[in-house]
N, C-alpha and C positions, 0 to 999 in steps of 0.2 A: 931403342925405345925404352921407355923409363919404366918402374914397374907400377909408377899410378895409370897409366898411359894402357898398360897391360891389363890389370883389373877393369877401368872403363871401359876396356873392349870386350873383354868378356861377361861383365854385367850387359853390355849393350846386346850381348848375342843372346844372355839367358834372356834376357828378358823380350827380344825379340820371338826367341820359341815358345817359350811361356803363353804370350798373346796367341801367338799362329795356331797353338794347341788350344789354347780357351775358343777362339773362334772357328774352330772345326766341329771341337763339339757342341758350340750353340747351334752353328748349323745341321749337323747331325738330328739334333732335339728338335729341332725347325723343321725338320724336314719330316721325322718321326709326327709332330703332332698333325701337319700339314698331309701323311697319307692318314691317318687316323680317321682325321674329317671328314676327307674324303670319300674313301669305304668302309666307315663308323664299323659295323659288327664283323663284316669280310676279314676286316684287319686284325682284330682278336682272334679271330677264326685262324687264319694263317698265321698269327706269332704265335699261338698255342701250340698249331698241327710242327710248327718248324723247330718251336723250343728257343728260337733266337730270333730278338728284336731287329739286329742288322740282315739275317736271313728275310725276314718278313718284309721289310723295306725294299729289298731286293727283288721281292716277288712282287710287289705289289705297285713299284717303280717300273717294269717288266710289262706287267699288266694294262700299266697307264700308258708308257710308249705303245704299247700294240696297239688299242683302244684310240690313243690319234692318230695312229696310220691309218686309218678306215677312212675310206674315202665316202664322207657323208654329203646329202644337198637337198636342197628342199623338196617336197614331193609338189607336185601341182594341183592343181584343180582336182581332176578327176580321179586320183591316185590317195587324194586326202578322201574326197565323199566314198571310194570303195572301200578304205581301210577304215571308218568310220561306224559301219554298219554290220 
C-alpha cells in the first residue's frame, strides 16, 4: 500500500471519530435540554444537589423509566364523579 493510500485512510478514520464524537455530544445536549423541559425546576434541583450535569441526567432518565412503568387507565364513570368532589 502506498503511503497516499496510507494518509487517506487514516484521515478517513479521524475524521470518521471526529463526526461519531460531535454526534454523541449533540445528543447528550438533546437529551440534557429535552429532561430540562421536562421537569423544568426538579432538574435544577437535582443537577445542583448532585454537582454533575451527567449525574442529574441519570437520575432524572431513572425517574422517567420508573414513572412509565406505572401501569395507568382510565378511571370510569363513577371513579371520576368520587375523585371529583
Amino acid at each position: 500500500m502506498s503511503s497516499g493510500m496510507v494518509m487517506v485512510l487514516i484521515l478517513a478514520a479521524v475524521v470518521a471519530i471526529v463526526t461519531v464524537m460531535a454526534i454523541t455530544a449533540h445528543l447528550k445536549r438533546e437529551r440534557t435540554r429535552q429532561l430540562r423541559e421536562q421537569f423544568g425546576p426538579e432538574y435544577a434541583r437535582v443537577a445542583e444537589s448532585l454537582g454533575d450535569r451527567h449525574a442529574a441526567d441519570t437520575c432524572m432518565k431513572t425517574r422517567e423509566e420508573r414513572a412509565e412503568s406505572f401501569p395507568l387507565h382510565a378511571l370510569g364513570d363513577e371513579q371520576r364523579h368520587f375523585t371529583a368532589h
